[in-house]
N, C-alpha and C positions, 0 to 999 in steps of 0.2 A: 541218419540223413537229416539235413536242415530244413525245415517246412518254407514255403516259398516266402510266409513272414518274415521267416528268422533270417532267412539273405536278403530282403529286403533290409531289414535293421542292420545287418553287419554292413548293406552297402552306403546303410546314409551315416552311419558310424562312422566310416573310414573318409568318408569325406569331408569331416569336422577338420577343426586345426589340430594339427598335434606341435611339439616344442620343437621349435627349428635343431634340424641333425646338428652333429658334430663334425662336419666335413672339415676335412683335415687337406694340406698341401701336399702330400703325397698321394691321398686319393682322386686330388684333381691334376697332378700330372699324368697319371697312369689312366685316369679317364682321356683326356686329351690325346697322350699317345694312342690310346687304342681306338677314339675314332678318328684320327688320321691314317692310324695303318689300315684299320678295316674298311677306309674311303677310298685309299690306292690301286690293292689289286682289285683285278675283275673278277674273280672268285669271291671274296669276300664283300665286294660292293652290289653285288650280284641282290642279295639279300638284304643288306642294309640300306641301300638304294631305293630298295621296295616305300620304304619309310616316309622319304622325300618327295616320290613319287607320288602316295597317297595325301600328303599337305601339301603339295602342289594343286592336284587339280580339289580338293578340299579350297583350299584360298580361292582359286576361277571360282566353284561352287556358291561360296560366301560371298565372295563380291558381285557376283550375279544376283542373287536373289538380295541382297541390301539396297540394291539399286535399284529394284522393280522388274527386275528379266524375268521370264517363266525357264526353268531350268527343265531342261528336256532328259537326257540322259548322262550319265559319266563310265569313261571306260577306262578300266587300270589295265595292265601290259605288265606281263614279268620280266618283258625286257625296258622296261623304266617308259617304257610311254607312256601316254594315255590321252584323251581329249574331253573337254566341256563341252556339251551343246546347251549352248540357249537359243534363247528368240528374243529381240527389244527390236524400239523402233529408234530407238535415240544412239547416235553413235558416241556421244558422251560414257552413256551407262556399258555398252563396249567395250571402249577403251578400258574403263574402270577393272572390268574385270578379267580380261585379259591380261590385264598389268600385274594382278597381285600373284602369278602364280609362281614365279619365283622368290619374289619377298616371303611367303606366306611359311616355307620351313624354318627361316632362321628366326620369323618372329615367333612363333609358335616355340621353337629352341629357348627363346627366354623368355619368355612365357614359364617354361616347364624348371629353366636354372633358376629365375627369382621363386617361382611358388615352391620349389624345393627346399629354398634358403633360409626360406620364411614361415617351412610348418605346414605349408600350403601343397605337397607334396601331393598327397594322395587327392584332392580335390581337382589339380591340377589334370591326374589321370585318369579321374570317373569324369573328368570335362571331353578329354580328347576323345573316350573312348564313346562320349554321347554323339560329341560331333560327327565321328565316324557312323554310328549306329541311325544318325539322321540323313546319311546318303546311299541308307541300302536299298530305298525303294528308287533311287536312280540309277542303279547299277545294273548294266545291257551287259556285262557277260562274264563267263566263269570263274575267269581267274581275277576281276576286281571284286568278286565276292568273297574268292579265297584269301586273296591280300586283305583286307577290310574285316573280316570274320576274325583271321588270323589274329590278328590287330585288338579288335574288343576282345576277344576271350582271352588276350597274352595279358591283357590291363585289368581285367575280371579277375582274373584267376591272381594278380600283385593284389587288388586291394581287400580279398577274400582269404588269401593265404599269408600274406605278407603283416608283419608289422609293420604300425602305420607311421613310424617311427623310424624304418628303414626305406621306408616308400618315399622318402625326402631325396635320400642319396641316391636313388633308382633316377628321378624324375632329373635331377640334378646331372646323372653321366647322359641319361636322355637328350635333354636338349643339348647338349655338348654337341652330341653324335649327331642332329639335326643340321647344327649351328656349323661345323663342319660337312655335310652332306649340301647345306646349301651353297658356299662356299665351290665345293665341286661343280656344282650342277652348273654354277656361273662360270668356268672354267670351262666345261665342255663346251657350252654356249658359245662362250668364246672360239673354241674351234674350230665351232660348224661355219662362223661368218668367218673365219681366217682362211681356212686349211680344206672344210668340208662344206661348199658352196651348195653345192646337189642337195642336199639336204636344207638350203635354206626356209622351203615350206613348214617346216615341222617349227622353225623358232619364233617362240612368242613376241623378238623382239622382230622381227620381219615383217608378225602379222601385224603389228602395232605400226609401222612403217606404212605400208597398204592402207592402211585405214586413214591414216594421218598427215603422211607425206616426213614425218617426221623422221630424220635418220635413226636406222636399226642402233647407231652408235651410244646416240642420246638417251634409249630405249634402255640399255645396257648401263650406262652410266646411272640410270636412275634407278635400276635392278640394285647393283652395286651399292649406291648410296644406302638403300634402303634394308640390305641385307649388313650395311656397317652399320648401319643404326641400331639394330637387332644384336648385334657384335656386342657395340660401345655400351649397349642395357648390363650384358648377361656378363661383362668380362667387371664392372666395379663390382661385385661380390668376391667372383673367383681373383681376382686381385689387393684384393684384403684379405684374402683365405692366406695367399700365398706370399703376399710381403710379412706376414704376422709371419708365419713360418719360417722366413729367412732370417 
């Protein structure tokens, strides 16, 4: 068994650079297909959805506390909710953070496809798994500690066990699955102002509305832009992967 030094060392080891993978065009379509199909049904979105869920309100988290908020609690939901609570007095620094929780999976998504690409793999995923590990004394209830637990130990256990060498191609279908799970989430979004009205309390672009006066539309539209920007980072690599290949 490894003394708590010796994992100390293997974990600052593995967050060194190692030599950008060999990602190949065939492993980045069969990544792509597979987190689009595991985005689809509700079976399999069931669990991956968890993901999005948890960089969602991580982004509220973050933009809260960058802004000067005191961050009060966060609670995860295994059926994909969850809420921030802060406190500020400024309804600037509100808005602020309210707004990033949809952006905040798809940027994070390439975040995870550039630092893959670039060697930057395993640093990439002792980063997220910190992030995460910095909102467990915020976390009011069971199951966002099992989602978020889950979560560090699944990324422990890659840069512990894993070549750091294959921890590139990891972080790489990663944010793929992210970069598409955000994608979704705006889609649903879109549902609830179309289709499923009743529900308009729960959407961030509603509450952004209420605060602002600004249409929920505008709200959405900037969601959007912001998760194509995210897109437009992470797709020039996997697009010289895949014209090379053609």
């Amino acid at each position: 068994m490894s003394s708590p030094a010796g994992l100390w060392e293997t974990l600052l080891s593995a967050v060194s650079r190692t030599a950008p993978p060999p990602v190949t065009s065939v492993e980045l379509i069969l990544a792509i297909v597979a987190a689009a199909a595991l985005s689809v049904p509700r079976r399999s979105w069931k669990y991956l959805g968890l993901l999005t869920t948890a960089a969602h309100e991580l982004g509220h988290a973050f933009a809260a506390v960058t802004s000067g908020q005191r961050l009060s609690a966060i609670h995860l939901r295994l059926d994909h909710s969850g809420t921030t609570t802060t406190y500020s007095r400024s309804k600037a620094a509100t808005v602020w953070s309210c707004f990033w929780g949809y952006p905040v999976p798809a940027v994070v998504g390439a975040a995870f496809v550039l630092c893959g690409f670039h060697g930057w793999g395993p640093a990439s995923i002792a980063a997220g798994a910190a992030a995460l590990a910095s909102t467990l004394v915020f976390l009011r209830n069971p199951a966002g500690f099992l989602i978020t637990a889950a979560a560090i130990a699944g990324a422990l256990a890659l840069l512990l066990l894993v070549p750091g060498g294959f921890i590139g191609h990891v972080a790489v279908a990663l944010g793929l699955a992210l970069l598409v799970g955000a994608v979704r989430d705006l889609v649903k979004l879109v549902h609830v102002h179309l289709r499923r009205r009743s529900r308009l309390a729960t959407s961030d672009a509603y509450i952004l509305y209420r605060a602002t006066s600004v249409p929920s539309g505008i709200w959405i539209f900037l969601f959007m832009t912001a998760v194509g920007g995210a897109w437009a980072l992470a797709i020039q690599p996997v697009a010289a992967v895949l014209s090379a290949g053609a």
